[in-house]
MARVEXKE-234351 format. One record per residue (C-alpha): residue number from 1; x, y, z. Coordinates in steps of 0.001 Angstrom, whole numbers, m for minus. Example, Ala and Ser with C-alpha at 12.3 -4.5 7.8 and 13.67 -1.06 7.14 Angstrom:
BEGIN
{site 1 {12300 m4500 7800}};
{site 2 {13670 m1060 7140}};
END
This chain:
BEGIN
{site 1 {m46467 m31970 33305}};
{site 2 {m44520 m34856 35117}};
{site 3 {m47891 m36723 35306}};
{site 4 {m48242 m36760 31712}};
{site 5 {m44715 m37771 30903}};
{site 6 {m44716 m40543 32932}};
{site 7 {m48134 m41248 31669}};
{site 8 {m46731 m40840 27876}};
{site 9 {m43739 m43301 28900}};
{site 10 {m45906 m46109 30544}};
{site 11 {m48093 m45827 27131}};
{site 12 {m45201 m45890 24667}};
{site 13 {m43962 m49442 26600}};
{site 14 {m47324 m51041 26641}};
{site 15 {m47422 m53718 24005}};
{site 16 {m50521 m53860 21515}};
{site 17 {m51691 m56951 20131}};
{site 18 {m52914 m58150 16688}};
{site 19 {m53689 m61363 14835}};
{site 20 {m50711 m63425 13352}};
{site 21 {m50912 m65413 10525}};
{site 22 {m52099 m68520 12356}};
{site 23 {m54795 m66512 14013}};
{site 24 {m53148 m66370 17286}};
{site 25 {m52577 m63282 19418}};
{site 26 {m49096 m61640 18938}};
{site 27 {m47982 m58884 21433}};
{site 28 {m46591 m55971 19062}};
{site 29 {m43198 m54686 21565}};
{site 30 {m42732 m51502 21088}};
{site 31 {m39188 m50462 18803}};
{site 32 {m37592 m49155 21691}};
{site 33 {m37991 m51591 23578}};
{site 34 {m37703 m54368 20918}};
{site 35 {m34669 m52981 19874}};
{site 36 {m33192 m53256 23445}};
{site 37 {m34161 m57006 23437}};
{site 38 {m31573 m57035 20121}};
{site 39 {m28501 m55470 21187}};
{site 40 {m28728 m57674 24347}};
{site 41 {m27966 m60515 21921}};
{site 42 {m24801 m59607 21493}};
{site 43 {m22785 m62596 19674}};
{site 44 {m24533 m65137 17259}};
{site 45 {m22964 m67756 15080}};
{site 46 {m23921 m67180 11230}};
{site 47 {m24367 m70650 9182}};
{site 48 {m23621 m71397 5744}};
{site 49 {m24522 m74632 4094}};
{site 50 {m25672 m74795 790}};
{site 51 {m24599 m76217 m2413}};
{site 52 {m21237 m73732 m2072}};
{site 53 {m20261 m76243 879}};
{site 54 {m19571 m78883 m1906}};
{site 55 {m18436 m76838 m5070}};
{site 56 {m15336 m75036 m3623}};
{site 57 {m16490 m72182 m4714}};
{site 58 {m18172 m69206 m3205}};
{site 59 {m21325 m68713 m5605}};
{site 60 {m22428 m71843 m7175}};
{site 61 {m24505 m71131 m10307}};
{site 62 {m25943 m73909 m12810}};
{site 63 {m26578 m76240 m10464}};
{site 64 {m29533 m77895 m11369}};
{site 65 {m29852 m81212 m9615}};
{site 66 {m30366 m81738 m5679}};
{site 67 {m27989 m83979 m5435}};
{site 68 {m25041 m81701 m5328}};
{site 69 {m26158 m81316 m1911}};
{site 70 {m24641 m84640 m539}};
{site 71 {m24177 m83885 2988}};
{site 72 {m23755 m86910 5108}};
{site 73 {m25006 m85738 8032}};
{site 74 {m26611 m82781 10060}};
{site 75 {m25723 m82354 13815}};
{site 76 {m28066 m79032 14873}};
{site 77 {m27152 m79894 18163}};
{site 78 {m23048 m79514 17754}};
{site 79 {m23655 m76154 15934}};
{site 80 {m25736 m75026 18772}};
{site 81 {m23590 m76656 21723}};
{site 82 {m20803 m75028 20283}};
{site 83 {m22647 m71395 20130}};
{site 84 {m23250 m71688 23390}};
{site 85 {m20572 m72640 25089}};
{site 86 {m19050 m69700 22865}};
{site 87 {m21438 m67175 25167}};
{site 88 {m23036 m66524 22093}};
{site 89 {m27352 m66159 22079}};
{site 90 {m28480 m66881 18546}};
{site 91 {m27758 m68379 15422}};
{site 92 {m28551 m66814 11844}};
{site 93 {m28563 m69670 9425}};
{site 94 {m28802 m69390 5422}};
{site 95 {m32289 m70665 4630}};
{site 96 {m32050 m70068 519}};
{site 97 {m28403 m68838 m982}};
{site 98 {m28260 m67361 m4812}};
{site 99 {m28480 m71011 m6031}};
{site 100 {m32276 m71135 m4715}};
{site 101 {m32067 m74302 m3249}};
{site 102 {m34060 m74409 18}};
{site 103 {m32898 m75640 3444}};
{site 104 {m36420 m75772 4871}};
{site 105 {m39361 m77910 3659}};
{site 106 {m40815 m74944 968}};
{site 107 {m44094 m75930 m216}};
{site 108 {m42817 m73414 m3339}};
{site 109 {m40598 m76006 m5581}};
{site 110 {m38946 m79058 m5400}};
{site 111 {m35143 m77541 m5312}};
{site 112 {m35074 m78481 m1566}};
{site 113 {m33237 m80103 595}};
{site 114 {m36192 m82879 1838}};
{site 115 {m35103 m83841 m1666}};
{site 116 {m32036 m84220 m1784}};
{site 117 {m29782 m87320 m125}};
{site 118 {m29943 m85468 3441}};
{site 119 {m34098 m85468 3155}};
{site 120 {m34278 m83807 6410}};
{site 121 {m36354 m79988 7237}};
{site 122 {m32906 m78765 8248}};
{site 123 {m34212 m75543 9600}};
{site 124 {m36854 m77462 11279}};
{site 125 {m34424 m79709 13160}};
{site 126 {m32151 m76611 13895}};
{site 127 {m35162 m74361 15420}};
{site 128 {m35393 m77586 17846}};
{site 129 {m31919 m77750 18831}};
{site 130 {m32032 m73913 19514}};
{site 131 {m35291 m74607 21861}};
{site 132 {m32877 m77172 23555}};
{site 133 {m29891 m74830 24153}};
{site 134 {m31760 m72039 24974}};
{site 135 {m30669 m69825 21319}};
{site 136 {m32399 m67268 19627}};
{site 137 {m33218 m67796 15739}};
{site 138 {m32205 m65652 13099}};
{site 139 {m32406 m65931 9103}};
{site 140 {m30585 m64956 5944}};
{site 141 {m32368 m65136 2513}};
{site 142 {m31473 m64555 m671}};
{site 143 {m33589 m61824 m2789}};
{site 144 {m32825 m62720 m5753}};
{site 145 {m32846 m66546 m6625}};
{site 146 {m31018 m68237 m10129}};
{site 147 {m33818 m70465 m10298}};
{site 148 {m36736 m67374 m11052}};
{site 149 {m34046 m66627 m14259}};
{site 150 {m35984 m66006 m17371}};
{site 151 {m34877 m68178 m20295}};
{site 152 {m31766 m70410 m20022}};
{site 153 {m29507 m69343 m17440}};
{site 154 {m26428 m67872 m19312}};
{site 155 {m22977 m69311 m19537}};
{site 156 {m20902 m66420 m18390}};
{site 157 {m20810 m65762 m14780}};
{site 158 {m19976 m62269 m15579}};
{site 159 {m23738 m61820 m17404}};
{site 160 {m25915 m59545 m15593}};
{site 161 {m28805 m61658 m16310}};
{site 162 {m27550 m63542 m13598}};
{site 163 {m28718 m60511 m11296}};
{site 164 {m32553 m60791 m12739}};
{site 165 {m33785 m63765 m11060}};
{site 166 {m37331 m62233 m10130}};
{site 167 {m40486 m63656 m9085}};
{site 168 {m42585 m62137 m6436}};
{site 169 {m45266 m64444 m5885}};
{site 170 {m42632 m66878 m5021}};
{site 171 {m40487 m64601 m2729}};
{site 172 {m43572 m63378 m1282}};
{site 173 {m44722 m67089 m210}};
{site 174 {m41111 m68265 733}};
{site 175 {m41201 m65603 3012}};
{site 176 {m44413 m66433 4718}};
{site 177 {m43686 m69692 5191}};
{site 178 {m40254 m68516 7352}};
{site 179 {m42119 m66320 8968}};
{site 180 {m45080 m68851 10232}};
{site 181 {m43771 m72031 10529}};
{site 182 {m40170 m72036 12465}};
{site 183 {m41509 m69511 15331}};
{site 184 {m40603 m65949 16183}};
{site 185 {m37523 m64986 14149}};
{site 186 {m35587 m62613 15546}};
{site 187 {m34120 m60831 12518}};
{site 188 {m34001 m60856 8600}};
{site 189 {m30603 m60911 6921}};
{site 190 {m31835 m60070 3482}};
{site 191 {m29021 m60302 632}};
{site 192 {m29612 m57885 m2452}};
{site 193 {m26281 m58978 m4284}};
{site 194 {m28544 m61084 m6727}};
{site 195 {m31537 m58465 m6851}};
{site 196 {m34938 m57412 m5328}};
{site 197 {m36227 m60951 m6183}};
{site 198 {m39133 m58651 m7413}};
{site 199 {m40378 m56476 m4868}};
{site 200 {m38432 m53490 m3084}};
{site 201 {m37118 m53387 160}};
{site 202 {m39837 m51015 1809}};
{site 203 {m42449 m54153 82}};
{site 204 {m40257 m56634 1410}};
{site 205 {m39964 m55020 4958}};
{site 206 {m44171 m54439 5348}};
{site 207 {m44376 m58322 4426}};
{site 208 {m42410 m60138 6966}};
{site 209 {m43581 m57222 9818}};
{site 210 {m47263 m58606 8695}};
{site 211 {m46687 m61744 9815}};
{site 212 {m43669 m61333 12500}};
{site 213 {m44208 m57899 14023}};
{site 214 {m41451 m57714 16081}};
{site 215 {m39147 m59101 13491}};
{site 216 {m35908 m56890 12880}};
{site 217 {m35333 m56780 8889}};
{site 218 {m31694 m55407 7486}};
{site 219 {m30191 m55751 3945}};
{site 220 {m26796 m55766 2892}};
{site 221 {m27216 m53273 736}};
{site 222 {m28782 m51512 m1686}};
{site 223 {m32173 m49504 m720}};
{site 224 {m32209 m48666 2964}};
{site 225 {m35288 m50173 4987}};
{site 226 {m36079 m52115 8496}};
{site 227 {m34404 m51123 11581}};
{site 228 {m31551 m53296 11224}};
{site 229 {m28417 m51775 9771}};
{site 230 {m25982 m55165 8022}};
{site 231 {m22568 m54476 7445}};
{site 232 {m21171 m57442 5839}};
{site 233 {m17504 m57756 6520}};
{site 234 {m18023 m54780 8766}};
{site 235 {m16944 m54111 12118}};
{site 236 {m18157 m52639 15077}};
{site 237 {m19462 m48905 15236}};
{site 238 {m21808 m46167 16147}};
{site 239 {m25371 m46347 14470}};
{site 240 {m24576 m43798 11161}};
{site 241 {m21022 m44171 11346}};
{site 242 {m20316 m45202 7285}};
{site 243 {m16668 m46301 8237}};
{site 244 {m18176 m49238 10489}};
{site 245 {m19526 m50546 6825}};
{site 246 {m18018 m52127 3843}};
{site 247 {m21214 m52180 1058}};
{site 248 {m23544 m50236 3376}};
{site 249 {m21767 m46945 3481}};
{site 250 {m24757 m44870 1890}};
{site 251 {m27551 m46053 3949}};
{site 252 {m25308 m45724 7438}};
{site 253 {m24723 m42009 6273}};
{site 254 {m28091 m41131 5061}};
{site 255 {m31133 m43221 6444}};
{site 256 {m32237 m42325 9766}};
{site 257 {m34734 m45630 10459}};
{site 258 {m31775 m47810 12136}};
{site 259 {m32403 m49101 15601}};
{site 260 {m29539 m51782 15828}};
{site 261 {m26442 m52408 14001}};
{site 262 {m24861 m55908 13432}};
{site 263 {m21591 m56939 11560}};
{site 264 {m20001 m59852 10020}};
{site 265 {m17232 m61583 8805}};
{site 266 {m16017 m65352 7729}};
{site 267 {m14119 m67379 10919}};
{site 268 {m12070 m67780 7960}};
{site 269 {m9086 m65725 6897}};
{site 270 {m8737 m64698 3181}};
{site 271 {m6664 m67527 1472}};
{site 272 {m6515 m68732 m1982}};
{site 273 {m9174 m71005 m3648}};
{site 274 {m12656 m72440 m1941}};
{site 275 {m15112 m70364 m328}};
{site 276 {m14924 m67597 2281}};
{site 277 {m18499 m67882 4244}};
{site 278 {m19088 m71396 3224}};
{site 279 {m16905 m74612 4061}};
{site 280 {m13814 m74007 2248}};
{site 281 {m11757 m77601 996}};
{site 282 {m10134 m80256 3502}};
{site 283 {m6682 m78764 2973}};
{site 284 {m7831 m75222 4994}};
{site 285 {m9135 m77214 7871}};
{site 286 {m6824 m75914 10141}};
{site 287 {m7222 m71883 9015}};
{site 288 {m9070 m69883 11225}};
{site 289 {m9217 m66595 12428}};
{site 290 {m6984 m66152 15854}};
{site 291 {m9470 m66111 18890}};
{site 292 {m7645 m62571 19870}};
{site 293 {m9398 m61165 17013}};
{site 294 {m12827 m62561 17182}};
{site 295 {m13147 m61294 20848}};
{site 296 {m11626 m58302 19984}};
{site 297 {m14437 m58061 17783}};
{site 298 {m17259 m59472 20425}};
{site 299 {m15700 m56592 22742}};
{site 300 {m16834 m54384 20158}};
{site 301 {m20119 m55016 19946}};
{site 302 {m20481 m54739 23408}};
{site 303 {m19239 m51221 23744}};
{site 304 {m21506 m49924 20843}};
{site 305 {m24381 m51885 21715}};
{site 306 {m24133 m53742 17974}};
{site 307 {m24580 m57413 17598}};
{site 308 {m21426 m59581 16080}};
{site 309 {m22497 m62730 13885}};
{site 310 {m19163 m65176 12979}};
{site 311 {m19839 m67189 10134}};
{site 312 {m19088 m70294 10131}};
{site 313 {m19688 m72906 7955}};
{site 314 {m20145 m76513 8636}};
{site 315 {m18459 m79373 6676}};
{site 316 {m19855 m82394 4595}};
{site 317 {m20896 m84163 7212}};
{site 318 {m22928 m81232 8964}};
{site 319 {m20458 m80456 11823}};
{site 320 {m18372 m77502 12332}};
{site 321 {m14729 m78066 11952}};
{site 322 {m12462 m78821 15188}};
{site 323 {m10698 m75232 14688}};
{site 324 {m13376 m73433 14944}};
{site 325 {m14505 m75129 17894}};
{site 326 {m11548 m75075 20101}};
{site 327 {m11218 m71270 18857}};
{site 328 {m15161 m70556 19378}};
{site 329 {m14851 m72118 22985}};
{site 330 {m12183 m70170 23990}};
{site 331 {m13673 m67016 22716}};
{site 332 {m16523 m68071 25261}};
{site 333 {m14341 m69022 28158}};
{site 334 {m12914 m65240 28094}};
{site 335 {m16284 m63704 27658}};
{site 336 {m17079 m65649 31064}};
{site 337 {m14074 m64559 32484}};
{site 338 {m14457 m60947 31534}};
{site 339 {m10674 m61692 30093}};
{site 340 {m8888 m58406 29132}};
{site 341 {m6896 m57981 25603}};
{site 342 {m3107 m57009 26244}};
{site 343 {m2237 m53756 24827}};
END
């Protein structure tokens, strides 16, 4: 009987491989052990740059002209210098808000950033700098997208026609192009505020896992699916524990296919006018979240094995502001030190 257990044990961790969608050989890891490979992330930095970065506002509808996205510069390798000397091991980055303008060069439509002022692959230049510092590569996406909105968007940001932006042949190949062109991507941070974008989460799960096996999927809410439970503006918790989640309450209480839990919430501190999870306005430069409480927080995920992503997001220039910085580097200094909260 102990021969066979082992036996069973050394079977369950050997990896099988299949064909990606470049036709090269991808070892499949098995979820227990993937999911280990997860929680030993621990901290990431979640960036937000999109169109909200310039409007002052947190959801940026009608925007129909590139432009808007006037960023002067892009430093990848500040956002990722900074995440690491943070102790932090990956960064999630927004590849396609609500607004459906696209931060990577999509072969899908021409509401990209390549065409706006900036012209750059953004998430091409940031999977670089994460090679260089050594950082693990996560994404968000939008499901739904303004831009898939039948008819003339409508005038009243209260309309839910706003929440019917659907086109799955388009999510499907946005998608695919995430998943084979920026390398292995450690997890999905699917957002169904704006809808399913036209297919449902258990669809959208099966397509990313066909091209990036060992790809942890989560949504913010709605459906349960994936292995990755999101609690946005969450905090740290037990796997199933609906308390550790603000939207997500339902699925933490009911579904039983979680492997890994991560939680979020804006550097930022609430505050009046401008955005939350993107770059606010000049005059909150200087608000940021106290470096007590983001540790607190990074202490958290380490005692229930969750992972902690602080959003941050950079300014019009494509830098992260100075208060983060100093506060994000001395988050890192006492996660070196093994620093110790006073009671």
């Amino acid at each position: 009987m102990m021969k066979l257990c082992i036996r069973g044990l050394i079977l369950a961790l050997v990896a099988i491989t299949t064909v990606g969608a470049q036709g090269e050989t991808v070892e499949v890891i098995p979820d227990t052990v993937r999911a280990e490979q997860i929680k030993d992330m621990k901290f990431g930095m979640f960036i937000c740059w999109s169109f909200s970065t310039f409007s002052g506002v947190e959801w940026t509808r009608g925007v129909d002209d590139v432009n808007f996205f006037r960023a002067t510069g892009c430093d990848t390798d500040q956002w990722c210098e900074v995440a690491k000397e943070a102790g932090m091991k990956y960064i999630l980055f927004l590849a396609k808000h609500h607004d459906g303008f696209c931060l990577w060069d999509t072969q899908t439509t021409d509401f990209k950033v390549t065409n706006a002022p900036l012209g750059i692959d953004v998430l091409a230049k940031l999977k670089a700098s994460c090679d260089k510092y050594g950082l693990k590569l996560a994404l968000y996406f939008s499901e739904g997208d303004w831009t898939w909105i039948e008819g003339k968007a409508p005038k009243n940001s209260s309309d839910p026609r706003w929440a019917s932006g659907a086109n799955t042949a388009l999510k499907k190949e946005q998608l695919k192009e995430l998943c084979t062109q920026y390398g292995p991507i450690e997890f999905f941070w699917m957002d169904h505020a704006q809808g399913l974008g036209g297919m449902n989460h258990d669809e959208t799960t099966a397509w990313v896992l066909k091209f990036q096996p060992n790809c942890f999927v989560g949504y913010n809410h709605g459906e349960a699916s994936g292995r990755l439970v999101i609690r946005e503006r969450g905090e740290a918790g037990e796997i199933g524990d609906a308390k550790a989640s603000l939207y997500n309450k339902d699925a933490e209480a009911g579904y039983k296919g979680y492997l890994v839990a991560e939680f979020t919430y804006p550097i930022l501190p609430k505050h009046k006018g401008g955005a939350d999870w993107f770059y606010s306005l000049p005059k909150h430069d200087d608000l940021v979240h106290p470096p007590e409480k983001i540790y607190e927080s990074y202490l958290g995920a380490v005692k229930y094995d969750n992972i902690f992503s602080i959003n941050v997001g950079p300014d019009y220039a494509g830098r992260i502001r100075d208060s983060d910085v100093q506060t994000l580097k001395q988050v890192g200094t006492w996660i070196r030190e093994g620093y110790e909260l006073p009671k």
